[in-house]
KOLVEXFI-939747 format. One record per residue: residue in three letters; y, z, x of N, C-alpha, C in turn. Coordinates in steps of 0.05 Angstrom, whole numbers, plus 32768, in hexadecimal, padded with zeros to 4 digits. Layout:
N
ALAYZXYZXYZX;...
This chain:
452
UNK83E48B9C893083C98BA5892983B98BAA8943;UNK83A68BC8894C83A58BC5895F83788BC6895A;UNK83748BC18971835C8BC2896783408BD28950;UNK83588BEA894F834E8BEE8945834F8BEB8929;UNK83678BE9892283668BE0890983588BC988FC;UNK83548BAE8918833C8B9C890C83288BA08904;UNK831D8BB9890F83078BC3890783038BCE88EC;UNK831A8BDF88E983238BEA88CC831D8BD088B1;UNK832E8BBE88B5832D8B9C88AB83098B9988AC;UNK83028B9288BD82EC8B8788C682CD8B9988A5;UNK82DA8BB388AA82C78BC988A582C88BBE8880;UNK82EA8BB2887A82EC8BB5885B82E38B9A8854;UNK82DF8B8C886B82D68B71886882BF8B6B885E;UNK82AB8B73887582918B69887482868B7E885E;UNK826A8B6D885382588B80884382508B97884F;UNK824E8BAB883C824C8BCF884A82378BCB8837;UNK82288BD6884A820D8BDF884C82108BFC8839;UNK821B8C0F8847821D8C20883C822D8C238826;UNK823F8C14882782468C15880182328C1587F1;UNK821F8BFB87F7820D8BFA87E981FD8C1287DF;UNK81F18C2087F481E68C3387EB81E98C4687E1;UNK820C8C4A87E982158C6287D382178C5B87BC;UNK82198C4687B782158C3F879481F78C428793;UNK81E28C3E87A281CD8C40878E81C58C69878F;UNK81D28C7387A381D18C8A879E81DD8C938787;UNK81F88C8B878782008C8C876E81F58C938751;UNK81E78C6F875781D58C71873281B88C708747;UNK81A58C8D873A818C8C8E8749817E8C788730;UNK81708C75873581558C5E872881488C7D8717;UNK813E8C71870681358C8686E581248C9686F6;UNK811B8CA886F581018CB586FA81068CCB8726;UNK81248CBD872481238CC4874981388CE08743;UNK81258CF88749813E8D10874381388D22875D;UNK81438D16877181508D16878481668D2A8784;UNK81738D3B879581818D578791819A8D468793;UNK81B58D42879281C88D4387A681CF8D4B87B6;UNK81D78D3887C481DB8D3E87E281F98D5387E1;UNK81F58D6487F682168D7187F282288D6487FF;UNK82408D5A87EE82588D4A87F982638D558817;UNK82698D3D882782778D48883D82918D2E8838;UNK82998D33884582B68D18885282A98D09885E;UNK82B08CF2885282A58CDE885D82B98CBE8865;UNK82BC8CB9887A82CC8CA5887F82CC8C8C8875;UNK82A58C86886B82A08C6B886382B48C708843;UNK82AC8C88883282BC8C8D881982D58C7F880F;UNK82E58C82883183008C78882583008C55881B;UNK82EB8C48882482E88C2A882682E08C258809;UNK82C08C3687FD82C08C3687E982CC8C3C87CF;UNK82DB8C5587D582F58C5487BB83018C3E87BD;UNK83108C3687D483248C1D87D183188C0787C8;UNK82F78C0287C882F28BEB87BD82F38BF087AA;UNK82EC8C06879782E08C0A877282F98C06876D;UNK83138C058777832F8C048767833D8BF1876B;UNK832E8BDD878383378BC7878B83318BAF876A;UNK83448B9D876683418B8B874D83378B738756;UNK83238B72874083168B52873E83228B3C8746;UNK83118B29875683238B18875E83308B008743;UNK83238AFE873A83338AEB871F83528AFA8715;UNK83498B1B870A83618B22870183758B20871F;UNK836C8B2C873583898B208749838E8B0D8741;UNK83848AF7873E83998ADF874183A48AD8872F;UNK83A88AE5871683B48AE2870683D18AFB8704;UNK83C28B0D871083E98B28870E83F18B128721;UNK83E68B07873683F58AF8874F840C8AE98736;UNK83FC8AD0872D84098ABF8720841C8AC98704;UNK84168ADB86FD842A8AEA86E884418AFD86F3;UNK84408B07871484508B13871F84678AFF871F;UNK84618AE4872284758ACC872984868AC58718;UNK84788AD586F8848C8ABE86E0849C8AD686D8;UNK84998AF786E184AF8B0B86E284CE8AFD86DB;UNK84D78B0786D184F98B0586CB85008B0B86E2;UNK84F88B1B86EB850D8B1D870E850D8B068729;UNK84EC8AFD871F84ED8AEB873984E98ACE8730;UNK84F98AC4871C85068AAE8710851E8AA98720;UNK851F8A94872A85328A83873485458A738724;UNK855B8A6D872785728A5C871E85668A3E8727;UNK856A8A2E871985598A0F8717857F8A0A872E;UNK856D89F28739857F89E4874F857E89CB8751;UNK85A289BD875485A489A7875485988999876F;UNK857B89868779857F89798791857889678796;UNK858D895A87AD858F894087B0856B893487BA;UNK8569891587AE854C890687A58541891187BE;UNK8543890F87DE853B890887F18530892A87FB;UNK853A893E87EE8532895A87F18519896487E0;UNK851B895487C1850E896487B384EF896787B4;UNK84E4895387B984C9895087BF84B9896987C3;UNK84AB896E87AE8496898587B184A5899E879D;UNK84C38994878F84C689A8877684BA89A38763;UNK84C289B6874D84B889B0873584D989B18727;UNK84CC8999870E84E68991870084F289A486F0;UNK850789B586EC851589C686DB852189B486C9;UNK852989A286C7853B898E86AD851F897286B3;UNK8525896B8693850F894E869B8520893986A2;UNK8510892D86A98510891386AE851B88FD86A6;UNK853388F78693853588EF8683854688C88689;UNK853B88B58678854988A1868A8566889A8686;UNK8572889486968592888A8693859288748694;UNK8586885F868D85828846868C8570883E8683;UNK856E881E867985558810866A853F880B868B;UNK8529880D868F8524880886AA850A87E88695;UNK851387D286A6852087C886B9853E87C8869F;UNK855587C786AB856E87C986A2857787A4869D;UNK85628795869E856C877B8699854B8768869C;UNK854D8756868E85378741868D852E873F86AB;UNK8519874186B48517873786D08504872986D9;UNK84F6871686E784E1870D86EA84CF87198700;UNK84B5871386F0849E872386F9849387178715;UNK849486FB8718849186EE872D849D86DC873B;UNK849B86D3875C84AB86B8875E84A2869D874E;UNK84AF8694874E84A58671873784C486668735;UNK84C68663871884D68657870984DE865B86ED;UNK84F7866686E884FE866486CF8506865086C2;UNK84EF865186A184F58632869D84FD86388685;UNK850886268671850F8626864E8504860B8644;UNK84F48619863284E985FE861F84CF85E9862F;UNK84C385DE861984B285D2862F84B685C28644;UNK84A385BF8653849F85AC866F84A8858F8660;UNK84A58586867B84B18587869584D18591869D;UNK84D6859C86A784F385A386AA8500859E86C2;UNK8515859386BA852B858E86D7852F85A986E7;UNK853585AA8703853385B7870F855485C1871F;UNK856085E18715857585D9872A857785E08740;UNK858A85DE8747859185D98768859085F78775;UNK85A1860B8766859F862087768591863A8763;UNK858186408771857286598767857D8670875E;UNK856C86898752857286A1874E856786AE875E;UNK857886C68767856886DC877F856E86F58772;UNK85588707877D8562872C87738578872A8777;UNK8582873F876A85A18749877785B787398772;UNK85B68723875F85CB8711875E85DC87128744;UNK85EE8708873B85FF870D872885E78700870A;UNK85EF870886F385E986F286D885E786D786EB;UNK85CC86C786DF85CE86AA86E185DC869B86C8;UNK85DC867C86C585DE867286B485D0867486A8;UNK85D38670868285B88667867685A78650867D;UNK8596864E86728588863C867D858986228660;UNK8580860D865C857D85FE8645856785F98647;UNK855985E28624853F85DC8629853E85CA8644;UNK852A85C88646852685B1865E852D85B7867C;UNK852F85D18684853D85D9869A852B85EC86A4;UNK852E85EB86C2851E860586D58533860B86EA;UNK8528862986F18540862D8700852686418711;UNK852086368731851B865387438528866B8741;UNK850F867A874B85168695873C850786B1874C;UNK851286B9875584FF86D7876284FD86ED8758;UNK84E486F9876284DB8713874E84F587268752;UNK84FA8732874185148745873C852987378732;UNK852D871F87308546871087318548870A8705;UNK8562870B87098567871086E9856186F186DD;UNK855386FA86C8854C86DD86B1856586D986A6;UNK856386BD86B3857F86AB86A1857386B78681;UNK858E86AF8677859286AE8652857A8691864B;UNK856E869386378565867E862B854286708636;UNK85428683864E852586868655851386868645;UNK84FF8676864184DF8679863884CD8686864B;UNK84C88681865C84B38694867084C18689868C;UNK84B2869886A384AE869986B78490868986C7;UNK8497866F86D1847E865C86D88479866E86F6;UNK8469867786FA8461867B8718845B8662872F;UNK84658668874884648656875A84498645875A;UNK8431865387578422864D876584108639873C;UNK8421863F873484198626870C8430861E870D;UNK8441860C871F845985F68716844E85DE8737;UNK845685CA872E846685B08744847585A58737;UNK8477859C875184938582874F848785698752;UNK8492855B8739849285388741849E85278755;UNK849C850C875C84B08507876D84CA85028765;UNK84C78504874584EE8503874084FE85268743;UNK84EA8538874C84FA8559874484F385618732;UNK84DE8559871B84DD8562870784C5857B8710;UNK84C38589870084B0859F86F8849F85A586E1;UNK848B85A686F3846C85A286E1846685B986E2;UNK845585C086C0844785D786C6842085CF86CF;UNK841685D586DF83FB85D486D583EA85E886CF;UNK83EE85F886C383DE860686AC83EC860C8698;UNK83E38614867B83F986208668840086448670;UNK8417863F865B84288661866684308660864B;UNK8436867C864084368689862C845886958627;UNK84638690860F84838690860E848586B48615;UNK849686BF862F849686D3863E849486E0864E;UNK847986C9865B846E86D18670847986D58683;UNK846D86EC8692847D86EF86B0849486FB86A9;UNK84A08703869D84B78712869384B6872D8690;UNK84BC873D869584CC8760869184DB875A8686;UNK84DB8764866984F48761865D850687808664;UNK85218781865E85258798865B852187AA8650;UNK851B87C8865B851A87DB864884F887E08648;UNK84E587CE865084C987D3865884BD87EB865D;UNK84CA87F6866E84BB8810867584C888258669;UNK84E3881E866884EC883C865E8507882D864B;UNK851288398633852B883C86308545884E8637;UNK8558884F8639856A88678645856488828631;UNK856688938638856188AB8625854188AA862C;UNK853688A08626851588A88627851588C08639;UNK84FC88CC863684F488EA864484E088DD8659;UNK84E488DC867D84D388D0868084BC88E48692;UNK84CA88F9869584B5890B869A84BF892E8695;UNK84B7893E869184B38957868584BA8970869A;UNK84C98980869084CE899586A384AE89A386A4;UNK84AF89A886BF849489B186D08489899D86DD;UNK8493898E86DC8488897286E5848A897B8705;UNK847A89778719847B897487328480895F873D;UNK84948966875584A4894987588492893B877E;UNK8489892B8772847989168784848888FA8796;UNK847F88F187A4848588DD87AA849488C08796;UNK847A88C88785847888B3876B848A88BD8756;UNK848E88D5875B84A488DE874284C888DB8754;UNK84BC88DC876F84DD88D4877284E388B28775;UNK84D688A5877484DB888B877284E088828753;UNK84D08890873784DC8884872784F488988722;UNK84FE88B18727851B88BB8728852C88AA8738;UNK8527889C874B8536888E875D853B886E8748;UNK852C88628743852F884D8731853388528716;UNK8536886F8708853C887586F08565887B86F1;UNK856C88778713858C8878871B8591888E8724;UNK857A88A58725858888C1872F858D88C7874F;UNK859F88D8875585A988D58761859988F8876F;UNK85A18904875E8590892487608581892B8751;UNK856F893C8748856089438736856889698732;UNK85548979871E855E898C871685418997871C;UNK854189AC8730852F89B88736852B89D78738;UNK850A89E7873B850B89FD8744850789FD8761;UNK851D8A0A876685258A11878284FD8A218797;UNK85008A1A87A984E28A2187B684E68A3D87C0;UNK84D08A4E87B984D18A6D87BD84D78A6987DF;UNK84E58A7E87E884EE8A8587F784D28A99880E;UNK84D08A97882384B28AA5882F84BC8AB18845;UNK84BF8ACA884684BF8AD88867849A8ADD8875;UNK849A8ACE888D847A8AD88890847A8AED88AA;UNK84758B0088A984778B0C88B8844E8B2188C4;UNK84588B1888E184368B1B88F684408B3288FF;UNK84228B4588F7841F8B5E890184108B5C890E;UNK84118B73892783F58B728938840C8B708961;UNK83F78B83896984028B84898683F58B848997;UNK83D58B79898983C38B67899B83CB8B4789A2;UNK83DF8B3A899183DB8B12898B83F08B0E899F;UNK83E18B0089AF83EF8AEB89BC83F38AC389B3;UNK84098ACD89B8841B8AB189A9841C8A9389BC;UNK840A8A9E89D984018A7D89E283F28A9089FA;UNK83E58A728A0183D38A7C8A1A83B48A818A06;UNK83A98A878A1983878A928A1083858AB58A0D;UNK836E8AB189FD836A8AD789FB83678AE18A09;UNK83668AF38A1983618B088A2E83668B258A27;UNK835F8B368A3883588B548A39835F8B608A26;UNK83588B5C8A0B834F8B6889EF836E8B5489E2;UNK83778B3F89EE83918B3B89DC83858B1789D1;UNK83898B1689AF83858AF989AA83A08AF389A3;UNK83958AD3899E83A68AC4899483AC8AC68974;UNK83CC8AC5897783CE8ACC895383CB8AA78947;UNK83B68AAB893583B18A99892A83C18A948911;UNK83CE8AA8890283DB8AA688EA83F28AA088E9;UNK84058AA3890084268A9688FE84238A7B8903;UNK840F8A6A890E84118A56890D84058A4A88F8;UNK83F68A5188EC83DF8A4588D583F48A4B88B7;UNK83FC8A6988B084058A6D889E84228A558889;UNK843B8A5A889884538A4F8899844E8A368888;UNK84338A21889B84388A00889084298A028871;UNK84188A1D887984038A12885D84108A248840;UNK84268A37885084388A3B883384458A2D8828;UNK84588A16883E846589F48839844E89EB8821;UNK843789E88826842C89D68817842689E787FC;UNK84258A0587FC842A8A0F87DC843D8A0E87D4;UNK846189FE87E6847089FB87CC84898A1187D4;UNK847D8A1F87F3848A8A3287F984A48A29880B;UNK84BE8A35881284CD8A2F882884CF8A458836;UNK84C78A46885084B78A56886284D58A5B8876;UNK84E08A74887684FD8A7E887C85008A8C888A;UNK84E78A96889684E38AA488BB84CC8AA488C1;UNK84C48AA888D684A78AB388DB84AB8ACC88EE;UNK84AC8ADB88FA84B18AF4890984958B098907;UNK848F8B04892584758B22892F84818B378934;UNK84778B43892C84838B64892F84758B7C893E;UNK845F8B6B8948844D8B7D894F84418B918945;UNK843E8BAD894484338BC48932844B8BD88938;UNK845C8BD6892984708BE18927847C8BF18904;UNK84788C00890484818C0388E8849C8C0188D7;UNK84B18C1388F784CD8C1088E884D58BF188E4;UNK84D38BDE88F684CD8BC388FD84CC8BB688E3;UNK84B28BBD88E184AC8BB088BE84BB8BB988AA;UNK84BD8BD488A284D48BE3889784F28BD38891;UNK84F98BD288A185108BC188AF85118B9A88A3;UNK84F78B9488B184F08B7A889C84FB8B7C8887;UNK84E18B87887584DB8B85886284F88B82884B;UNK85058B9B885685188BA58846852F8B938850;UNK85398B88886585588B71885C85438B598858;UNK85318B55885885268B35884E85378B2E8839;UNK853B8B0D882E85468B0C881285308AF18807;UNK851A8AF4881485068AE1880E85018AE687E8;UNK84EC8AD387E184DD8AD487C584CC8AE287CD;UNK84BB8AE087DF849D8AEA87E884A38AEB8809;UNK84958B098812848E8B0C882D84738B158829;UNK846B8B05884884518B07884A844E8B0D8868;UNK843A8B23886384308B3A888084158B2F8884;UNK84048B34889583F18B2888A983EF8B3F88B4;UNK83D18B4E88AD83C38B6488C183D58B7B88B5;UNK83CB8B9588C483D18BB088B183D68BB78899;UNK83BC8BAC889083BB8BB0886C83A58BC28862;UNK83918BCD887B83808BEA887A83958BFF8881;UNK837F8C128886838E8C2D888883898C3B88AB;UNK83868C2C88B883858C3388DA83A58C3A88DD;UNK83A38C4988EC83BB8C5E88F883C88C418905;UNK83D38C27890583E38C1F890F83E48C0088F2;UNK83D98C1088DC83D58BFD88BC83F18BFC88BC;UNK84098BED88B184218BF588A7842B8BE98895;UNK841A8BE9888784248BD9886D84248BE78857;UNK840E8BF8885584118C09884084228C21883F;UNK84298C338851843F8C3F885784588C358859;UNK84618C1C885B84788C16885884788C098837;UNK846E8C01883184728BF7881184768C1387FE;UNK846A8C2F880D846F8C4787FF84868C50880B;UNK848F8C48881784AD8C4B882A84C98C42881C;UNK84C08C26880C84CE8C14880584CA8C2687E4;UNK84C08C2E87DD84B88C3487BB84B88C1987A7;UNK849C8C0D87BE84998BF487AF847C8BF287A1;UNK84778BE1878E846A8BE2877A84558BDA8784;UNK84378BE5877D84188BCA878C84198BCB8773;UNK84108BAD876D84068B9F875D83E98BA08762;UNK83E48B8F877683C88B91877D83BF8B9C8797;UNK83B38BB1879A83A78BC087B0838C8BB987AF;UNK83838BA687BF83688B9F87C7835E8B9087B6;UNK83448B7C87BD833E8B6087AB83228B6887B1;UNK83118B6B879A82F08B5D879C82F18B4B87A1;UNK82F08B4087B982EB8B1D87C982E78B2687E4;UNK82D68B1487EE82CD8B1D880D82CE8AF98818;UNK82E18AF9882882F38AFF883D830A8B0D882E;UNK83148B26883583328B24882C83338B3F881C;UNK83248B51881983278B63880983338B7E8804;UNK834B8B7F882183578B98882583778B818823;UNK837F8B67880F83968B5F8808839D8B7087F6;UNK83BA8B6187F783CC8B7887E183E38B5D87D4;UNK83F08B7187C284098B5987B284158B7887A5;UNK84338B7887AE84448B9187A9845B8B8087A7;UNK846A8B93879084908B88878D849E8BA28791;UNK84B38B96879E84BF8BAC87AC84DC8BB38788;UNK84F08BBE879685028BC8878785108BB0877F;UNK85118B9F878F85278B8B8792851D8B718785;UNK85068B74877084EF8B61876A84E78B4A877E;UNK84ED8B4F879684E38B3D87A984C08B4987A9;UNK84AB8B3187B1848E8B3687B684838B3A87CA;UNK84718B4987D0846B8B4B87F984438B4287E9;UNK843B8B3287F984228B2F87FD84118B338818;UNK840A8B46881684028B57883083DD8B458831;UNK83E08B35884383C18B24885683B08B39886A;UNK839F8B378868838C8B43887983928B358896;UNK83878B3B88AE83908B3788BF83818B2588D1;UNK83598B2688CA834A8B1188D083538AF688C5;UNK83578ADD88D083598ACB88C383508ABE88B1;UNK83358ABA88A783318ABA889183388AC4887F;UNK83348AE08883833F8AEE886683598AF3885D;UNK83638AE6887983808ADF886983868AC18857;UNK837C8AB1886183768A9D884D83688AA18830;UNK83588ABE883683548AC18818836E8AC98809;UNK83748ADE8813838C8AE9880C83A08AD887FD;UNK83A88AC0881283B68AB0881383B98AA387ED;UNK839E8A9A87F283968A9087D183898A9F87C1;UNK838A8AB387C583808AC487AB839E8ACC879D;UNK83B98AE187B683CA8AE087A883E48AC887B5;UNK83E28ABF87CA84028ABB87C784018A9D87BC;UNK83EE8A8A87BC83EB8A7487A583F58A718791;UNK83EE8A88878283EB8A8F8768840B8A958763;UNK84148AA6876E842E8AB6877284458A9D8773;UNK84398A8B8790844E8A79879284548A5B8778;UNK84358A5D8772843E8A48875E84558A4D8743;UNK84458A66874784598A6B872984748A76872E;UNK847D8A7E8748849C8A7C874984B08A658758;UNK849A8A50875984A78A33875B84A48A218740;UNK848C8A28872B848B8A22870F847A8A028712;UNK84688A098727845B89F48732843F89F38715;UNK843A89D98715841F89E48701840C89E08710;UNK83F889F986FA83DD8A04870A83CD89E1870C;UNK83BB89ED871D83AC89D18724838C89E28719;UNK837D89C88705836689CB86F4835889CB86FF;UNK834489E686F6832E89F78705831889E086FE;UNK830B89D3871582F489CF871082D989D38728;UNK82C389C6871E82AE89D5872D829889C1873E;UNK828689CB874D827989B58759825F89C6875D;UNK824B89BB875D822C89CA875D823589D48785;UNK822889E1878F822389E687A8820A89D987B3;UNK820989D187CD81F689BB87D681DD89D787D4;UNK81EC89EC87E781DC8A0287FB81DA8A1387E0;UNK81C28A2787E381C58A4587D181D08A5587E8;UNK81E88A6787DE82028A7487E281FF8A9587E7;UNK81FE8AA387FF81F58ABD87FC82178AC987EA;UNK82118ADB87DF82298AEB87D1822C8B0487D1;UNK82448B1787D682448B3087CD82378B3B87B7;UNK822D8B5587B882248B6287A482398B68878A;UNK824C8B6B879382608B71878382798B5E8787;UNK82818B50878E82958B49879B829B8B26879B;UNK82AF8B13879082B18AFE879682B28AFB87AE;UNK82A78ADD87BC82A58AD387D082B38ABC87D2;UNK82C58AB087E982D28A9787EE82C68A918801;UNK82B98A7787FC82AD8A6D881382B78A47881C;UNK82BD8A41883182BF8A29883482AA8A178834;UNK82B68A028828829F89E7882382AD89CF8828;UNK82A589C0882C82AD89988830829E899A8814;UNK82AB897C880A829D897087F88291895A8800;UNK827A895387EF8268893C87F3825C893287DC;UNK8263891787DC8265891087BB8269892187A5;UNK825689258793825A8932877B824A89518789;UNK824F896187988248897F87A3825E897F87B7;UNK825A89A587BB826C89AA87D4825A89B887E0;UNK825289AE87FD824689C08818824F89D78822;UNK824489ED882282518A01882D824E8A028846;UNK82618A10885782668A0C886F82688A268886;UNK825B8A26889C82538A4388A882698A4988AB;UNK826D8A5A88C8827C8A6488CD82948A7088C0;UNK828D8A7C88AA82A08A87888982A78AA6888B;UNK82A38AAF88AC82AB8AD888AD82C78AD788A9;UNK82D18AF088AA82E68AEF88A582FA8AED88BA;UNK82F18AEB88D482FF8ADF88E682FC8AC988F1;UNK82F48AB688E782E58A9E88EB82FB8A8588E4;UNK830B8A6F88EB830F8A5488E0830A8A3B88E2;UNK82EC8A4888FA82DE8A2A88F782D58A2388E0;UNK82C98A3888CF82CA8A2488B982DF8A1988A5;UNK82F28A2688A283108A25888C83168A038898;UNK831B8A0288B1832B89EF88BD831089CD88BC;UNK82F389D388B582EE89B988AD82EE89B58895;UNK82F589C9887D82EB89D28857830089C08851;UNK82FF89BD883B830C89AC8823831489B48811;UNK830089D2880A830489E387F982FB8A0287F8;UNK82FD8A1087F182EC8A2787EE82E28A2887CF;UNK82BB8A2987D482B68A3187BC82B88A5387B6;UNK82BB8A5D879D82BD8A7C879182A58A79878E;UNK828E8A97879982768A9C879A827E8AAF8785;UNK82698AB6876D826B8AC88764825D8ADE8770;UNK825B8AFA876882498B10876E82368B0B876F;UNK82208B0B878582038B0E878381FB8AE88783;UNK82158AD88790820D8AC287A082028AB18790;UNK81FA8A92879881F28A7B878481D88A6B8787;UNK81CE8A60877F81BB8A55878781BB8A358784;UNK81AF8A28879E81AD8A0A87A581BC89F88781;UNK81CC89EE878281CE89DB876A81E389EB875A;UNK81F08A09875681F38A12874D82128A08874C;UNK821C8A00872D823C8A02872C82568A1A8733;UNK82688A16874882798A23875982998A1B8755;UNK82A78A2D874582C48A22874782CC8A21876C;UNK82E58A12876E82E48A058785830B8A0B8784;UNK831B8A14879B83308A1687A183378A0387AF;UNK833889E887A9834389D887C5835B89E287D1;UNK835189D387E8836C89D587FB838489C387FA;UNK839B89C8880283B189B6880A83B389A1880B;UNK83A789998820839C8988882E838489728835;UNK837889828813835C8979881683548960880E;UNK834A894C8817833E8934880A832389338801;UNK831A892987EE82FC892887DC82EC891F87F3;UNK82CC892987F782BF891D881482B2890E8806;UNK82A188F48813829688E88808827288EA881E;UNK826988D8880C824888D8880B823988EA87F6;UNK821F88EB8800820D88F187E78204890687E5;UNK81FD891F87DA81EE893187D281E4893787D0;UNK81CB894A87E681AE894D87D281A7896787CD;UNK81A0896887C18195898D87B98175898E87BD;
């Protein structure tokens, strides 16, 4: 992308003034009969058609997420081992192969006793991990550790800290205990066969520990979309500081981790500079789920995204988004039902991009479930497009989210302190006003207080 094309970006970005007013030329106000003007060519024109045909940002994110559950870009469910799967979603449930706990066990260290007190005490204890004990009889205690299997003939489990000893060895209780106590019996949590969690299930930390103690060994999963990301532009320099019109590409480093955390497995990264056969070339041996381009997604003489997807005789889905950051994105399937999600090239607005379509896209061809829309008043009143959804970053703070400057579309001072982005509707919000909210990845709830 070369400068000028930022500008091109820049132009579909920010609020046009003069859009505006060609719409109100458009519709004159009752009583204004005003001649028309005689048409000439006009360059701002091409910006405004592409917005009136550009789609709402809600409906994008839904072809995004319905492009994903296509018959073509359905994946074969995969066997993988416990220590890989983390962050699939379950294709087969859950189901248990064992009673969990698989045997009587005690809940605490103490003593297993039978029948009432006082009880003789024997000599050698029970530990986890050890074979069947003896039964026990009335009148008898036997040490005992948490995990360690209940002798036969057990009444409860005395905890260390409600038994002594006399000076003959005997064992006292001092408080009463209830016939059971302290006991897991078997079969507690689960029986074998039980269902213990549900295909779609997303597999967590917590879900691989009870697969790990339910005996599995692998689980049955959807395999993680596959991502080519590929950086346009033959201004970005890839280290060092900016200098004589060249920046730093901010998006091969930023992009890659934060598709990891949608679920993605990220299978090259490659700059190409502003090259078209280049991309051409990409695009077409890729064998990704989803490739994703960065910059030349206008129509400046070194754009190459749109000319090559008409190269390829591949499908747009979505050509352009009412949302500002981000509104010259795209979402196209080629022949091969693989997906290209073409990002704007300011950083921000590729983060819009990012979650308007490839979120949406990626969840649903990893079969991840959606995460529930909810909302938070706004601390600040919210300037908004006239026409146009707005993503704006916010921290949260207690029960509101603060909106946060620096929100242009080349901007990540603000993205990189947010938590979330609130959705501005058209024509902006006012102080107190309820705002659905996109968290982030990464995001944790902020705390303190609120005031409006």
């Amino acid at each position: 992308m070369t400068a000028r094309s930022v500008r091109d970006d820049q132009d579909a970005e920010d609020l046009d003034v003069e859009e505006v007013l060609a719409l109100v030329k458009e519709n004159p106000p009752p009583g204004d009969h005003t001649p028309a003007p005689i048409h000439r060519p006009d360059p701002s024109q091409r910006h405004r058609t592409e917005h009136h045909r550009a789609t709402p940002w809600p409906e994008a994110r839904t072809i995004a997420a319905r492009a994903g559950r296509q018959r073509g870009a359905r994946r074969t469910p995969v066997s993988v081992p416990l220590e890989e799967s983390l962050g699939l979603t379950l294709a087969a449930p859950l189901t248990a192969l064992t009673d969990l706990p698989s045997f009587d066990t005690s809940a605490m260290d103490g003593w297993a006793v039978a029948g009432p007190g006082p009880w003789a005490v024997r000599e050698t204890g029970v530990l986890a991990g050890h074979a069947e004990p003896a039964p026990l009889t009335d009148g008898e205690a036997v040490r005992i550790a948490t995990g360690a299997r209940i002798p036969l003939d057990t009444t409860a489990v005395l905890r260390s800290e409600h038994g002594r000893t006399d000076d003959k060895g005997r064992l006292h209780s001092t408080r009463a205990f209830q016939h059971g106590q302290d006991i897991r019996p078997r079969g507690q949590e689960c029986r074998s066969g039980d269902q213990l969690l549900p295909v779609g299930t997303l597999v967590t930390p917590a879900v691989l520990g009870l697969a790990a103690a339910a005996g599995y060994d692998t689980v049955t999963g959807v395999p993680r979309p596959r991502v080519d990301v590929l950086v346009l532009g033959d201004e970005l320099l890839t280290e060092g500081r900016p200098h004589d019109g060249l920046i730093r590409d901010a998006l091969g480093p930023m992009l890659p981790p934060w598709l990891r955390a949608l679920g993605a497995e990220v299978t090259t990264v490659r700059r190409l500079g502003d090259d078209g056969d280049a991309l051409h070339k990409a695009i077409a041996y890729s064998e990704a789920d989803l490739i994703v381009t960065t910059g030349g997604t206008a129509s400046g003489p070194v754009d190459h995204v749109h000319p090559t997807l008409r190269r390829l005789d591949a499908e747009l889905l979505v050509n352009g988004v009412k949302v500002r950051p981000g509104h010259p994105m795209l979402l196209a399937r080629t022949k091969e039902n693989q997906h290209l999600v073409g990002l704007p090239g300011n950083p921000l607005a590729a983060v819009s991009g990012l979650l308007t379509l490839a979120e949406p896209l990626l969840r649903t061809l990893a079969a991840r479930p959606a995460a529930e829309p909810y909302t938070l008043p706004l601390r600040d009143a919210t300037h908004g497009h006239p026409y146009d959804t707005r993503l704006i970053p916010v921290v949260l703070r207690g029960d509101c989210a603060v909106p946060l400057h620096y929100n242009g579309p080349a901007m990540l001072r603000g993205i990189a302190a947010a938590d979330a982005l609130a959705v501005v509707p058209p024509g902006g919000t006012e102080a107190g006003q309820e705002a659905e909210l996109l968290e982030l990845p990464w995001a944790s709830s902020g705390i303190g207080v609120c005031f409006t």
